[in-house]
The first five atom37 places (N, CA, C, CB, O) and aatype in JSON, in Angstrom:
{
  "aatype": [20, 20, 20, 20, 20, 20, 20, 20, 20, 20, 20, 20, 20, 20, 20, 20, 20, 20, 20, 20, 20, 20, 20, 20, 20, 20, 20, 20, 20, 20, 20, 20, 20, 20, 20, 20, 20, 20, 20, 20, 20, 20, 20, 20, 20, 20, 20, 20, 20, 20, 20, 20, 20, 20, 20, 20, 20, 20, 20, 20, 20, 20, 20, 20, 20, 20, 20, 20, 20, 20, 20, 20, 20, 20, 20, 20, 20, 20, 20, 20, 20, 20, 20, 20, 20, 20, 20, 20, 20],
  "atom_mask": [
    [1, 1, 1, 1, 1],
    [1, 1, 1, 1, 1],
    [1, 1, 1, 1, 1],
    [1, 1, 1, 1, 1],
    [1, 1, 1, 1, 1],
    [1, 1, 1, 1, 1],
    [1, 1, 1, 1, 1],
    [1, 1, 1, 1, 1],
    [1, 1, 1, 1, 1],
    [1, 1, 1, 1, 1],
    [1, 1, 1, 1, 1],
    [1, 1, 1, 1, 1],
    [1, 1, 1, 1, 1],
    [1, 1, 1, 1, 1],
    [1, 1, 1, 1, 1],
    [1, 1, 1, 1, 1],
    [1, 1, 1, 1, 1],
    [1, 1, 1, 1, 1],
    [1, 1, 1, 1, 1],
    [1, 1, 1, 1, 1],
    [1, 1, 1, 1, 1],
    [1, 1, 1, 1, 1],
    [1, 1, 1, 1, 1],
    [1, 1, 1, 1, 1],
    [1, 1, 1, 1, 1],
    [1, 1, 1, 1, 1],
    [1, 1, 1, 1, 1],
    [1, 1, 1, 1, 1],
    [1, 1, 1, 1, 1],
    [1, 1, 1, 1, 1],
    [1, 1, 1, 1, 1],
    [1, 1, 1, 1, 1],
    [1, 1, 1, 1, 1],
    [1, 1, 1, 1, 1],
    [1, 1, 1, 1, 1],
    [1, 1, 1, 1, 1],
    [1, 1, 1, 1, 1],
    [1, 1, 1, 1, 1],
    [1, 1, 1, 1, 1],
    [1, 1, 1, 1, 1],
    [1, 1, 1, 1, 1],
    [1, 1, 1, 1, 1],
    [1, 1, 1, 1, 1],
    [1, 1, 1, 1, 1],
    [1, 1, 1, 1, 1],
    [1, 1, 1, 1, 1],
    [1, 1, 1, 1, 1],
    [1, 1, 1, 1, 1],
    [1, 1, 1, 1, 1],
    [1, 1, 1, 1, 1],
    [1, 1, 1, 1, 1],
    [1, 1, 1, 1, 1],
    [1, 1, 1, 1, 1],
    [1, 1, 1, 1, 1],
    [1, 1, 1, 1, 1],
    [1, 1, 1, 1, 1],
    [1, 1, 1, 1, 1],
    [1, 1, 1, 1, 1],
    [1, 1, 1, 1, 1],
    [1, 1, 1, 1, 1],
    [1, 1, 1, 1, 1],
    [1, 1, 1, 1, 1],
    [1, 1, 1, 1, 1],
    [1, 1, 1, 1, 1],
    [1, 1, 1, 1, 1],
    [1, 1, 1, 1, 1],
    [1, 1, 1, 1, 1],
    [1, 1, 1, 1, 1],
    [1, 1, 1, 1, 1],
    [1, 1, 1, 1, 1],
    [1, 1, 1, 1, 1],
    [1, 1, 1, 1, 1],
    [1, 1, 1, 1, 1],
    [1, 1, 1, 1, 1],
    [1, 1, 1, 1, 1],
    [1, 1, 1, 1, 1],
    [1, 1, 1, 1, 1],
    [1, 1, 1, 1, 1],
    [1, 1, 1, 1, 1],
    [1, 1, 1, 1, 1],
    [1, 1, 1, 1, 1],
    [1, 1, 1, 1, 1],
    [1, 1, 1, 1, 1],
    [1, 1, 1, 1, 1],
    [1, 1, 1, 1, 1],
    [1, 1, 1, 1, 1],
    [1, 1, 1, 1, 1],
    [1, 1, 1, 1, 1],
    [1, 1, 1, 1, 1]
  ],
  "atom_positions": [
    [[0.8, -1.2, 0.0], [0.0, 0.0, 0.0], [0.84, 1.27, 0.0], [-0.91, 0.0, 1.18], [0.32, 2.38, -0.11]],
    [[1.79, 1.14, 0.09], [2.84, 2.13, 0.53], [2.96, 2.87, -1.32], [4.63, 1.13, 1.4], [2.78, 4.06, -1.56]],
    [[3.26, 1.94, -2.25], [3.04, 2.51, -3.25], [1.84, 3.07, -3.69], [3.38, 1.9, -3.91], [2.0, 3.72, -4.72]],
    [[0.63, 3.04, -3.26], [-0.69, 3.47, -3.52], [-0.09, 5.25, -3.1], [-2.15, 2.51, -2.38], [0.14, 6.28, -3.72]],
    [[-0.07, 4.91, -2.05], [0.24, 6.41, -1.19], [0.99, 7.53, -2.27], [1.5, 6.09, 0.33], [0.59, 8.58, -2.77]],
    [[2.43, 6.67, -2.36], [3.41, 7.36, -3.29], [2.9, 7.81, -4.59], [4.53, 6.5, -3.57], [3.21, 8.93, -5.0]],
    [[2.16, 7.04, -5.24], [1.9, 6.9, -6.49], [0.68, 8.05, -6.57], [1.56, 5.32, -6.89], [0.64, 9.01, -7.34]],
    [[-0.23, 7.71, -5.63], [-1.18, 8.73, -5.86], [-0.92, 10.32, -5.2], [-2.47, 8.12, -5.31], [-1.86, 11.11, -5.15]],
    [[0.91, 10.82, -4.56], [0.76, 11.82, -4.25], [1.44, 12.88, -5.73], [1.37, 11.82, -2.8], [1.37, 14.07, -6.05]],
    [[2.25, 11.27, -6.45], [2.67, 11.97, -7.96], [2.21, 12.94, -8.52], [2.55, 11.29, -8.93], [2.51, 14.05, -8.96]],
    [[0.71, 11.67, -8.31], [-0.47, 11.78, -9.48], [-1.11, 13.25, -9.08], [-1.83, 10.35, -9.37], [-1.6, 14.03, -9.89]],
    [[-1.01, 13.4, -8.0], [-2.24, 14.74, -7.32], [-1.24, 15.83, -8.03], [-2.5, 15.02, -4.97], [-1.73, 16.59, -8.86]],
    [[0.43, 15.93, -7.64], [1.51, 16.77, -8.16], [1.25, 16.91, -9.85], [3.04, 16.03, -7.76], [0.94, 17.97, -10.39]],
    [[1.42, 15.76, -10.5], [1.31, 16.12, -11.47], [-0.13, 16.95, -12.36], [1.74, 15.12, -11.78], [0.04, 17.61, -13.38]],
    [[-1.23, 16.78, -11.83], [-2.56, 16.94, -12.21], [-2.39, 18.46, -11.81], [-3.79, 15.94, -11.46], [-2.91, 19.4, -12.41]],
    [[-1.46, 18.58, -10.52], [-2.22, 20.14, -10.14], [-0.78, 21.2, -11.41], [-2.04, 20.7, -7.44], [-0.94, 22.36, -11.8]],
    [[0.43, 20.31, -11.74], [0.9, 20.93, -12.76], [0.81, 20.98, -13.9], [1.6, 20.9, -12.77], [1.55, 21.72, -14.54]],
    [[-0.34, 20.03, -14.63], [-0.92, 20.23, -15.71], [-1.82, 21.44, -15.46], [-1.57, 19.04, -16.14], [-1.64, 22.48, -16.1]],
    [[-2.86, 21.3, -14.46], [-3.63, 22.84, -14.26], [-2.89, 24.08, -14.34], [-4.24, 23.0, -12.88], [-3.19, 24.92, -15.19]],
    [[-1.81, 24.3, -13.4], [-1.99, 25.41, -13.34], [-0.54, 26.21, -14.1], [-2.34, 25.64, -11.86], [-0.53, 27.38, -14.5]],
    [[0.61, 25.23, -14.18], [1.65, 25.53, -14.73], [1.39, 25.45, -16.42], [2.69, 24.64, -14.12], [1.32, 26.55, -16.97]],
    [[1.22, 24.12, -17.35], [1.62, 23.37, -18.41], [0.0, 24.45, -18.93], [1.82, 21.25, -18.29], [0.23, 25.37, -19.71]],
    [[-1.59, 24.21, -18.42], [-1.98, 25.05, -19.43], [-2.01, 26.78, -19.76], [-3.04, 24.66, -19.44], [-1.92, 27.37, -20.84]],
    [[-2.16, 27.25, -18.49], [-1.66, 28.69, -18.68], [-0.52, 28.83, -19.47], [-1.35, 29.33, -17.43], [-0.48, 29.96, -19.95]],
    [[0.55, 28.01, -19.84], [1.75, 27.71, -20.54], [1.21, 27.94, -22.03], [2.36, 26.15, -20.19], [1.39, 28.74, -22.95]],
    [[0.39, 26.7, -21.74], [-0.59, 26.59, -23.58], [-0.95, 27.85, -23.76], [-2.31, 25.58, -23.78], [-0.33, 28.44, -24.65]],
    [[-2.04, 28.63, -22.99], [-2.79, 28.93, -23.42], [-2.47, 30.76, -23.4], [-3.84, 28.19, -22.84], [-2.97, 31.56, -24.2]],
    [[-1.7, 31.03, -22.47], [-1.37, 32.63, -22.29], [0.09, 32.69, -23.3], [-1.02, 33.18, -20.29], [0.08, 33.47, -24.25]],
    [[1.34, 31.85, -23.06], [2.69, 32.13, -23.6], [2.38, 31.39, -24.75], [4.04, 31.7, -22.76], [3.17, 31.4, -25.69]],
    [[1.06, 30.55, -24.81], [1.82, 29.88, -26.57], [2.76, 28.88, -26.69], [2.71, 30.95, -27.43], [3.6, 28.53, -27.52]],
    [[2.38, 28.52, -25.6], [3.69, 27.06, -25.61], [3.12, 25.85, -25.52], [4.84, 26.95, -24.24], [3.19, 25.35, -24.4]],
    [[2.54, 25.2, -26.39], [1.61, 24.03, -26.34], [2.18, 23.12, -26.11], [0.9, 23.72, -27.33], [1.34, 22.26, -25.85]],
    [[3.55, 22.56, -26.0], [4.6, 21.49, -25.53], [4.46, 21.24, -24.32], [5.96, 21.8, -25.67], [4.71, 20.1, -23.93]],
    [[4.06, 22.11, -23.52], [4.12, 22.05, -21.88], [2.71, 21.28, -21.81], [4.18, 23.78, -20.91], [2.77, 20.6, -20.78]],
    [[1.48, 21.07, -22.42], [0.72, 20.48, -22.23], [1.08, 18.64, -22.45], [-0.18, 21.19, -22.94], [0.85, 17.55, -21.92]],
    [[1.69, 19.18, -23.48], [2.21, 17.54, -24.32], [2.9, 16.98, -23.28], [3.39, 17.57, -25.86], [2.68, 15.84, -22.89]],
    [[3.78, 17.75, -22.79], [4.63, 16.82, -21.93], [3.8, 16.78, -20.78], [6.16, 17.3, -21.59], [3.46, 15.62, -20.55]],
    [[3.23, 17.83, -19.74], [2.89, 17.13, -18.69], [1.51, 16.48, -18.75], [3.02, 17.95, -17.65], [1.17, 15.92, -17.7]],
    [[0.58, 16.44, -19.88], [-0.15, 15.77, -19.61], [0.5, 13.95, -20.13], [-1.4, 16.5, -20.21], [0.22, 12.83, -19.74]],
    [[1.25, 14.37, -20.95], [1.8, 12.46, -21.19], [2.37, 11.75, -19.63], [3.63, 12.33, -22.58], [2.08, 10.63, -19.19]],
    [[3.36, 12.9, -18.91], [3.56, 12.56, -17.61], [2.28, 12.07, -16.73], [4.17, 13.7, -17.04], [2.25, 11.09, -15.99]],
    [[1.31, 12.95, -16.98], [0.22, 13.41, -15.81], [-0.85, 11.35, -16.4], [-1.06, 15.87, -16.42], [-1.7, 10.78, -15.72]],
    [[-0.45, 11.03, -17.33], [-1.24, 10.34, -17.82], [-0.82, 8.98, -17.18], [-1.28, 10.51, -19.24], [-1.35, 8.05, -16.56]],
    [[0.32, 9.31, -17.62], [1.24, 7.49, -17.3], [0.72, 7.56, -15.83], [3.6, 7.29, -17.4], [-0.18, 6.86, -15.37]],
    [[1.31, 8.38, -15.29], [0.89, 8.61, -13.53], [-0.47, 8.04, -12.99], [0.74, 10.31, -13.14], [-0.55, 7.13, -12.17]],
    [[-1.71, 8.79, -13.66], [-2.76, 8.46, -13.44], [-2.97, 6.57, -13.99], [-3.6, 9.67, -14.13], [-3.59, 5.98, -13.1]],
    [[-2.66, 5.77, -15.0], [-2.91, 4.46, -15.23], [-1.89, 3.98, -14.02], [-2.63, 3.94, -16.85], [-2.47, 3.26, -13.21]],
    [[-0.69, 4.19, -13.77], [0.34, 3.63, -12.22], [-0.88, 3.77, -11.53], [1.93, 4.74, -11.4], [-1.51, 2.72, -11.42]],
    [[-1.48, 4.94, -10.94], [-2.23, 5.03, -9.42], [-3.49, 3.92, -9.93], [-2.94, 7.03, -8.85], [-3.76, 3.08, -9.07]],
    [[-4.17, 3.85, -11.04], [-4.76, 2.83, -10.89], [-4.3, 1.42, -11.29], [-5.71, 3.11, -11.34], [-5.22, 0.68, -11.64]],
    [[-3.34, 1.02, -11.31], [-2.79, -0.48, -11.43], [-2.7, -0.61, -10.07], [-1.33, -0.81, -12.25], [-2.83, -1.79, -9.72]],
    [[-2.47, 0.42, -8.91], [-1.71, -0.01, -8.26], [-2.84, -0.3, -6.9], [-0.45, 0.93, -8.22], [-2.72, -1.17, -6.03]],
    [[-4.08, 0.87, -7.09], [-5.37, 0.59, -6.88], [-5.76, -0.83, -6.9], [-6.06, 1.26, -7.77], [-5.56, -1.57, -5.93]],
    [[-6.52, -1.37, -8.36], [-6.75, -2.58, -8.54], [-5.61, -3.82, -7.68], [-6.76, -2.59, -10.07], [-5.98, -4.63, -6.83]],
    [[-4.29, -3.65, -8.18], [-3.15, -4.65, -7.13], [-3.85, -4.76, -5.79], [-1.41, -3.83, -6.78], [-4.51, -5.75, -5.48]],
    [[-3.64, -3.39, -4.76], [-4.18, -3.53, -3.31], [-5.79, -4.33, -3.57], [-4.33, -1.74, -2.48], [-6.05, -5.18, -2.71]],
    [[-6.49, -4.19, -4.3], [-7.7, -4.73, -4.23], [-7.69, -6.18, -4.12], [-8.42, -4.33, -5.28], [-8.16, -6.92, -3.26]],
    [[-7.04, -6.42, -5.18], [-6.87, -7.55, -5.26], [-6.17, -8.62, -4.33], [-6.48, -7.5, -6.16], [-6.64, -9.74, -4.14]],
    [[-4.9, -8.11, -3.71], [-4.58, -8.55, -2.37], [-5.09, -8.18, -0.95], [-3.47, -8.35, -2.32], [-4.51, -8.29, 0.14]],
    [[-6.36, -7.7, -1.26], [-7.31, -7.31, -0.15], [-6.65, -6.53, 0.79], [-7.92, -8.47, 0.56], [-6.93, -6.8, 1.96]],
    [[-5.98, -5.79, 0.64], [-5.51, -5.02, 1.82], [-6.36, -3.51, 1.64], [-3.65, -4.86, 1.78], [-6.09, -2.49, 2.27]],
    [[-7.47, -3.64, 0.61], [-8.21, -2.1, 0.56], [-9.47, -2.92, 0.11], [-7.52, -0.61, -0.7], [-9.51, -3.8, -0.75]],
    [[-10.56, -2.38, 0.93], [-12.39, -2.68, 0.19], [-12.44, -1.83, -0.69], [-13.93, -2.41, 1.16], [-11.96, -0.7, -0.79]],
    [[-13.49, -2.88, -1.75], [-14.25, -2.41, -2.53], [-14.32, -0.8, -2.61], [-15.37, -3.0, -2.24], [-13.66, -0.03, -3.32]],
    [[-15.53, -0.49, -1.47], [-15.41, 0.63, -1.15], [-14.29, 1.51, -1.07], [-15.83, 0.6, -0.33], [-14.4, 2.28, -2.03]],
    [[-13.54, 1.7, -0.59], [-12.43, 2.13, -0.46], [-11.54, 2.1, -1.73], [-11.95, 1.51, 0.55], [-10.59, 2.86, -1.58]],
    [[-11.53, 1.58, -2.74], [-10.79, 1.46, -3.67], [-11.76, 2.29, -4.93], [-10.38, -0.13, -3.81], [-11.21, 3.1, -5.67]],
    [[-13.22, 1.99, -5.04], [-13.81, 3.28, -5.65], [-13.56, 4.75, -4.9], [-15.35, 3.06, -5.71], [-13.27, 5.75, -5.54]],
    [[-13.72, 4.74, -3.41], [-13.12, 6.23, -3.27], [-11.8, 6.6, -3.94], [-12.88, 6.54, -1.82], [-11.59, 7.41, -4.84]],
    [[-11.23, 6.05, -3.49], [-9.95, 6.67, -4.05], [-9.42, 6.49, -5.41], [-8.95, 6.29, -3.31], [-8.36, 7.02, -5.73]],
    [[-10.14, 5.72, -6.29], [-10.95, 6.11, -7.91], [-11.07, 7.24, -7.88], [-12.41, 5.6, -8.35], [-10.14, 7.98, -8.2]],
    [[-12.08, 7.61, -7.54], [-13.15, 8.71, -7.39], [-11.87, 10.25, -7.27], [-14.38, 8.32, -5.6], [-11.77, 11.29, -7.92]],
    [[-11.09, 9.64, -6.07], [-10.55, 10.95, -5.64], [-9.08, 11.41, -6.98], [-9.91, 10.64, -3.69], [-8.54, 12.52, -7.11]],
    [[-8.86, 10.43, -7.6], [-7.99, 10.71, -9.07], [-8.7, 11.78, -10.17], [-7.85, 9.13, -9.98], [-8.27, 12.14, -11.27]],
    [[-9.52, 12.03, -9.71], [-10.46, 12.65, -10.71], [-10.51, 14.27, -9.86], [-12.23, 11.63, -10.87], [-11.2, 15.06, -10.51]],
    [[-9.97, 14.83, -8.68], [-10.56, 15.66, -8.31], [-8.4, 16.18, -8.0], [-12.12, 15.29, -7.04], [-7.5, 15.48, -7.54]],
    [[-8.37, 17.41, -8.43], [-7.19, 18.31, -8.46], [-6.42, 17.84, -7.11], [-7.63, 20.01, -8.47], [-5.27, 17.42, -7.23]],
    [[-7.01, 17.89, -5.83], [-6.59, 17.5, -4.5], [-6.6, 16.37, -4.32], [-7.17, 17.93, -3.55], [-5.7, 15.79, -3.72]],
    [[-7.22, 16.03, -4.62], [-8.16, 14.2, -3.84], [-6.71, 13.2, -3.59], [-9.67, 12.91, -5.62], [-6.36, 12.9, -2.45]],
    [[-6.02, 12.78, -4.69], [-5.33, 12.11, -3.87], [-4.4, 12.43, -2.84], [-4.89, 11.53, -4.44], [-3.7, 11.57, -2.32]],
    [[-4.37, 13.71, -2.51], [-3.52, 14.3, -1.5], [-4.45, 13.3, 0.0], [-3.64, 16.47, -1.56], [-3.76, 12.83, 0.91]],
    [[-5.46, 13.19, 0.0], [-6.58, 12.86, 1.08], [-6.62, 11.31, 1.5], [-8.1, 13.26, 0.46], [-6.93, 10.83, 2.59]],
    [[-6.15, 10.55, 0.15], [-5.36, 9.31, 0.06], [-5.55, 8.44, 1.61], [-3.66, 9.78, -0.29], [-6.42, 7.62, 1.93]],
    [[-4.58, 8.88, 2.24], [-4.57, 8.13, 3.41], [-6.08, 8.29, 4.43], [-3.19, 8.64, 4.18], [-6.66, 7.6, 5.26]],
    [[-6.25, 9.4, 3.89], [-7.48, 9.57, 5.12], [-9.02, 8.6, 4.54], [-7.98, 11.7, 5.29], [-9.94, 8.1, 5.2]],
    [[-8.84, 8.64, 3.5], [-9.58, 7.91, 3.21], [-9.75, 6.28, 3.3], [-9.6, 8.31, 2.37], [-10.77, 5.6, 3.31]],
    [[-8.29, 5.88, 3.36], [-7.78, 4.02, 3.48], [-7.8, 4.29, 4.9], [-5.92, 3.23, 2.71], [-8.07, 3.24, 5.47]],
    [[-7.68, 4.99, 5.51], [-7.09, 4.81, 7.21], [-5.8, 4.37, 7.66], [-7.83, 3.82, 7.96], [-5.43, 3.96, 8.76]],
    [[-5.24, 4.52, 6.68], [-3.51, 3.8, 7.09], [-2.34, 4.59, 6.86], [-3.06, 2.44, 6.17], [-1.22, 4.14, 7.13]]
  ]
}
C-alpha cells in the first residue's frame, strides 16, 4: 500500500501541474509542448495510481469501497492528496 500512497501523491503533483503551470503555458505564452509533456507525464501517472489501486484490491488489503473512493478521488485536483485519510492507514 505504501506505493498506492506514493503513487497517488505523484499523481495529485502532477494533475495540479498540468492545471496550473503546463496550461496557462498553452494557453497565455503559446507554448503548447508544456501540455504535451505534462499531460503524457500526468497520464502514465494516473494508469500507475490505478494499477496499483486494482493490485491492493486484489490482495485485499483495501475494500471495494475504499478502492472506488480513491478512484473517485484521481479525478478531483486534491483528492489524492486525502489518500490516506480515506484508506485509514
Amino acid at each position: 500500500m505504501p506505493l498506492l500512497h506514493t503513487t497517488g501523491l505523484f499523481e495529485g503533483i502532477s494533475f495540479l501541474l498540468l492545471l496550473f503551470v503546463a496550461m496557462p503555458l498553452k494557453y497565455f505564452a503559446g507554448y503548447p509542448l508544456a501540455v504535451t509533456v505534462a499531460g503524457g507525464l500526468h497520464g502514465l501517472l494516473f494508469l500507475a495510481y490505478l494499477w496499483f489501486i486494482i493490485a491492493c484490491l486484489l490482495e485485499k488489503s483495501i475494500s471495494f469501497r475504499q478502492a472506488i473512493s480513491a478512484f473517485l478521488l484521481g479525478f478531483l485536483p486534491t483528492g489524492t492528496f486525502f489518500l490516506k485519510r480515506i484508506l485509514g492507514k
